[in-house]
C-alpha positions, -999 to +999 in steps of 0.1 A: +000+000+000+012+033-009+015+057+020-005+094+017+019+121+018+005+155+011+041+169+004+045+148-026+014+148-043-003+163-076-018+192-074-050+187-049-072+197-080-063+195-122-080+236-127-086+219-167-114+201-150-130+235-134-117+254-164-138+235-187-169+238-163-167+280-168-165+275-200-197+258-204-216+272-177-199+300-167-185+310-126-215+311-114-220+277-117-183+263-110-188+280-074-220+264-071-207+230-082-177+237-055-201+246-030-219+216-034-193+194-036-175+208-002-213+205+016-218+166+002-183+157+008-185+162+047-220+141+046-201+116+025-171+111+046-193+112+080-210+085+064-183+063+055-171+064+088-205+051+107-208+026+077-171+017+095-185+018+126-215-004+124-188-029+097-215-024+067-188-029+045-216-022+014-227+011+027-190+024+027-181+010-006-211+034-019-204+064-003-167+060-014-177+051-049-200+079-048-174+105-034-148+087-062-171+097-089-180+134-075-140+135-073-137+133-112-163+158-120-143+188-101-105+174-110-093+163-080-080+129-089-054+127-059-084+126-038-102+105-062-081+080-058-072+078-022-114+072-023-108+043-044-082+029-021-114+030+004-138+020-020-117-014-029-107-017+011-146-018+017-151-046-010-125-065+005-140-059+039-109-045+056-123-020+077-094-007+094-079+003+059-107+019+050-104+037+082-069+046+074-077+054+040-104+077+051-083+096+074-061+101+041-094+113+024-101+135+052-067+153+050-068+156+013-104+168+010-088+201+033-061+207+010-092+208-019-120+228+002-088+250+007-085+261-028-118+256-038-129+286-016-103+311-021-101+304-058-139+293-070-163+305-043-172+343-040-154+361-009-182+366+025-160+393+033-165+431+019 
């Protein structure tokens, strides 16, 4: 298993991905999509964990497929695939690696929320 190390990882998100998504529908809708995605990703990850807790090894291969997929949609395919490191831990029913995994998730999903709000979500400060 390969160990998560923030320090020498991609970029937390591939800005092509978000790029694109102006393009088509324009800022307004990036921030919403990063909004969204920040919001589900904290229901997603709190999930995983009870489905960890109660050993419902089905539950938290969904909600780490799930978060996998939303993963692709915004460009951030380090944390896309430290979900699928979960996601395949869950099939195998290894919960303490999907426990470690999800810690991994956790720390990568801040270094993401982080630039998604200074760089896609509009400032609350005037």
């Amino acid at each position: 298993m390969v160990c998560y190390d923030p320090q020498t990882m991609s970029e937390p998100l591939d800005v092509s991905v978000l790029a694109n998504l102006n393009r088509i529908g324009g800022a307004e809708m990036v921030a919403e999509i990063a909004a969204l995605f920040i919001e589900e990703t904290v229901e997603v990850m709190a999930a995983i964990r009870v489905a960890v807790e109660k050993r419902d090894a089905t539950e938290a291969r969904e909600r780490a497929h799930y978060l996998k997929s939303s993963c692709d949609g915004i460009g951030a395919f380090t944390l896309r695939e430290l979900c699928h490191r979960a996601e395949l831990a869950a099939i195998d029913g290894d919960f303490a690696l999907v426990s470690s995994s999800l810690v991994d998730v956790e720390a990568e999903y801040e270094r993401v929320r982080v630039l998604l709000e200074a760089d896609y979500l509009p400032s609350t400060t005037g």
